[in-house]
C-alpha positions as CSV (number, residue, x, y, z in Angstrom):
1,X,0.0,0.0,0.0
2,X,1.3,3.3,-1.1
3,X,0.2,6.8,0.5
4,X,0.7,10.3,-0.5
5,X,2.3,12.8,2.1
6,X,2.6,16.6,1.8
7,X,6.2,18.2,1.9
8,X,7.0,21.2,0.5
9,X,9.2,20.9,-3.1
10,X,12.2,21.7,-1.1
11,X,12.2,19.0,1.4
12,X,11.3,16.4,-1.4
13,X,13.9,17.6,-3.4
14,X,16.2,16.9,-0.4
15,X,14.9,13.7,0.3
16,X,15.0,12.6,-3.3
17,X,18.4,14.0,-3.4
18,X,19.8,12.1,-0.2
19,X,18.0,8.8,-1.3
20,X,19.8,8.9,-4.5
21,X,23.1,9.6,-3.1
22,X,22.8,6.2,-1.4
23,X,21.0,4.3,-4.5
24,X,17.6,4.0,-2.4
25,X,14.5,5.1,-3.5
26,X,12.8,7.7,-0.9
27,X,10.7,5.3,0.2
28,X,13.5,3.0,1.7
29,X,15.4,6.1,2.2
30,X,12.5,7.7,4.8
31,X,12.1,3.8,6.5
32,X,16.0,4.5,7.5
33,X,15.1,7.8,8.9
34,X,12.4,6.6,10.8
35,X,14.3,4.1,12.0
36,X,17.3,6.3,13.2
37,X,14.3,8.3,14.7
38,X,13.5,5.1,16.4
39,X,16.8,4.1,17.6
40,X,17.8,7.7,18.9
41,X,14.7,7.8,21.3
42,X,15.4,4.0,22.5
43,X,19.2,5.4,23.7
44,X,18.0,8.7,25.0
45,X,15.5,6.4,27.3
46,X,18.4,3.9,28.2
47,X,20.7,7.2,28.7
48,X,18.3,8.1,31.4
49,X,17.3,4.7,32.8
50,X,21.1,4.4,33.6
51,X,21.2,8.3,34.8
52,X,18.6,7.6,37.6
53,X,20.4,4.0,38.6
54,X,20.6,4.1,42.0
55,X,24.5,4.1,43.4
56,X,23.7,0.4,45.3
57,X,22.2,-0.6,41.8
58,X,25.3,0.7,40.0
59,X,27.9,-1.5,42.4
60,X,25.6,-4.8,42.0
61,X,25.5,-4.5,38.7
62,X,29.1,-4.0,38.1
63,X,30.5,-6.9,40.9
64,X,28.4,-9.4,38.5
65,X,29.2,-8.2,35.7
66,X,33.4,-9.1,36.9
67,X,31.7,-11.8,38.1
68,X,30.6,-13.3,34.6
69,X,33.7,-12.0,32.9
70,X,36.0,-14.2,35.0
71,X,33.4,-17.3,34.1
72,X,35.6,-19.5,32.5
73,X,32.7,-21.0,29.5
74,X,32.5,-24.7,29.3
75,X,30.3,-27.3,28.1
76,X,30.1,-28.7,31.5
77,X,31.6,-31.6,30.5
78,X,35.6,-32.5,32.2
């Protein structure tokens, strides 16, 4: 399914212009926008989640974290 959106000439142009640069067509080209979009706004929320992580959350999560890094990985099998 196809829609129609309303952009000025400029901004189309743009877009047109950018998607071409990187051999997409503008409809790919906008999906990788969006998704940028998408993925900026999921590390702005982790950037935060670890900004209000408690000092006593912080010092668990690093001693398990040497913790697992010192695991030596086996099969469990001698």
């Amino acid at each position: 399914m196809t829609t129609t959106i309303k952009v000025s000439d400029e901004l189309r142009d743009r877009l047109k212009a950018q998607a071409a640069r990187d051999g997409l067509t503008l409809g790919a080209h906008l999906a990788q926008l969006a998704d940028a979009d998408d993925r900026r706004h999921r590390l702005l929320a982790l950037r935060q989640a670890v900004a209000e992580t408690s000092p006593r959350d912080t010092e668990s999560y690093t001693v398990e974290s040497v913790a697992w890094e010192r695991t030596e990985l086996t099969d469990g099998t001698a």
